[in-house]
C-alpha positions in Angstrom: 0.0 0.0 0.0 2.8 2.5 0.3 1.9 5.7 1.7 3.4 8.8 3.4 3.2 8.6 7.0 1.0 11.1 7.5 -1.4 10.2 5.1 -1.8 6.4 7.3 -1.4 8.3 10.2 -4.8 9.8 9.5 -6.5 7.2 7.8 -6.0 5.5 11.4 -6.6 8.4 13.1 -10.0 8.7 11.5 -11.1 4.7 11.5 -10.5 4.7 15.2 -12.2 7.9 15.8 -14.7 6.2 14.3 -15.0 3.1 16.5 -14.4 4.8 19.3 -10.6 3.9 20.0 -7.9 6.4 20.9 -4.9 7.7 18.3 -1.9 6.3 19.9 1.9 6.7 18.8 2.3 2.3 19.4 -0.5 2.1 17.3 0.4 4.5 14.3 3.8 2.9 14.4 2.0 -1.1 13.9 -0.3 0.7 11.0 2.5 2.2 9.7 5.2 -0.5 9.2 1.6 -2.8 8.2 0.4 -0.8 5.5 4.1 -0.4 3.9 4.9 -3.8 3.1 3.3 -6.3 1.6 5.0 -9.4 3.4 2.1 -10.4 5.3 3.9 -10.4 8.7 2.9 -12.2 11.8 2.9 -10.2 15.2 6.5 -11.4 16.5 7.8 -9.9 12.8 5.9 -6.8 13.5 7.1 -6.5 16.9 10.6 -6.5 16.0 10.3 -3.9 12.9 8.6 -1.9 15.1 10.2 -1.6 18.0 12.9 -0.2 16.3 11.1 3.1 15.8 9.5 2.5 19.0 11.6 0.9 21.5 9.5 0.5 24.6 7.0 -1.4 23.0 6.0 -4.4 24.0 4.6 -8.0 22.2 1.5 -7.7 23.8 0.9 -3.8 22.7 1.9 -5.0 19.2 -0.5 -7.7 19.5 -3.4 -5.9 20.8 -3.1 -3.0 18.1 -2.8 -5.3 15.5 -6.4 -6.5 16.7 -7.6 -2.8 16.8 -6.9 -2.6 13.5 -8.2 -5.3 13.0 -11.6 -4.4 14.3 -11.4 -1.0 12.6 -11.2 -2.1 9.5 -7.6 -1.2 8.6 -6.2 -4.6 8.0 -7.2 -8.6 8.0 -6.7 -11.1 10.3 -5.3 -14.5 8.5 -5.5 -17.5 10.8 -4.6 -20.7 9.5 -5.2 -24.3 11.0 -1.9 -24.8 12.8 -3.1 -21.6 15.3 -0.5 -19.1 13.5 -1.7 -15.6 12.3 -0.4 -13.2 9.7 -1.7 -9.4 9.1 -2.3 -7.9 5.9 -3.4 -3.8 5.6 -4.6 -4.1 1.9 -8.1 -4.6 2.3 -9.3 -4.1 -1.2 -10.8 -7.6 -2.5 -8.2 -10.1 -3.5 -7.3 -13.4 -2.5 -4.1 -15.0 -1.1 -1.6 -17.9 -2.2 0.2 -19.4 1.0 3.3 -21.8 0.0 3.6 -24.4 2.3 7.2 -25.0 2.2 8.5 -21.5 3.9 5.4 -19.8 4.9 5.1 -16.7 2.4 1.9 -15.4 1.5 1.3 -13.6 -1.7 -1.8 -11.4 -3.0 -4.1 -12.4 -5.8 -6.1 -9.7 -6.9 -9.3 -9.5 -7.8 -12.7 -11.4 -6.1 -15.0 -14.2 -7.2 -17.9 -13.1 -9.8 -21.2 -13.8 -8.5 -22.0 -16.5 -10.4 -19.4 -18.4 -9.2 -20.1 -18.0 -5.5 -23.8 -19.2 -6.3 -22.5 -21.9 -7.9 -20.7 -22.4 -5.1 -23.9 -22.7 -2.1 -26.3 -24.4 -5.1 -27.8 -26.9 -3.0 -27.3 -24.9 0.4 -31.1 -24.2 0.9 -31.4 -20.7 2.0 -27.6 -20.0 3.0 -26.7 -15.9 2.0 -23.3 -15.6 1.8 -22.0 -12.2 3.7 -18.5 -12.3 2.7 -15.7 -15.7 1.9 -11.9 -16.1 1.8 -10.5 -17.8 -1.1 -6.5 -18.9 0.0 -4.7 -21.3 -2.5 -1.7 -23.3 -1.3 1.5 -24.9 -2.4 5.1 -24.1 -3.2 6.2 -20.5 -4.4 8.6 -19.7 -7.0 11.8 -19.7 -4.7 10.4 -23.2 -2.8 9.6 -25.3 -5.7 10.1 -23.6 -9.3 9.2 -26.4 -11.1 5.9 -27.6 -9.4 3.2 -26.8 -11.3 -0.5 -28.5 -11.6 -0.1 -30.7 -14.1 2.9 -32.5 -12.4 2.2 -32.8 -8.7 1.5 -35.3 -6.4 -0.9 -33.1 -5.0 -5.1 -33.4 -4.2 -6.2 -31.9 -7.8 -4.7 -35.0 -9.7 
């Protein structure tokens, strides 16, 4: 997402106005190092980036402003099965791909077409869908150049 620090200083500034959370420098430091890179970090990763412009911050600040953001719309929450969470401040619709071998998570842009998430729930009598996450997995570039569909081992053969 890439922008000046003063422009995601008040872009935070005015989603937590709006929720009814308080402007604090911990937090503008998380959003800021967040919304400049597009890593997908988890909370110990932001913790250490961060507490280099802030040095008395603590894990558990990091972690709780990361869930304010959170809540205020400013970034996603990724949770995946093995209890492990990564934070991402592009919140435009796209998808992610999550290689398996080291952990990286790429964007996909774009978002499913609405015919596609109603072909999805045919046959779920009266189920509205609010909202969905769409993550594809498997080896990235640097992990596994070679792997591709039509060669792996994998559950789509």
């Amino acid at each position: 997402m890439n922008t000046s620090p003063e422009a995601a200083n008040a872009r935070l500034r005015k989603a937590l106005e709006e929720t009814g959370q308080r402007f604090t420098e911990q937090r503008a430091a998380v959003y800021r190092f967040l919304s400049g890179t597009t890593t997908h970090p988890n909370a110990d990763e932001v913790f250490q980036k961060v507490r280099t412009e802030v040095p008395g911050i603590s894990l558990a600040t990091v972690y709780k402003s990361l869930e304010t953001l959170v809540n205020c719309g400013l970034a996603t929450k990724l949770t995946y099965s093995d209890g492990s969470a990564r934070y991402d401040a592009r919140v435009d619709p796209h998808h992610h791909a999550k290689c398996v071998s080291c952990g990286g998570v790429m964007d996909i842009p774009g978002q499913l077409r609405e015919n596609h998430l109603k072909s999805l729930t045919r046959g779920l009598d009266g189920f509205s869908v609010l909202g969905y996450r769409l993550e594809l997995t498997g080896f990235c570039g640097s992990c596994s150049p070679h792997q591709t569909v039509e060669n792996s081992a994998g559950p789509m053969n």
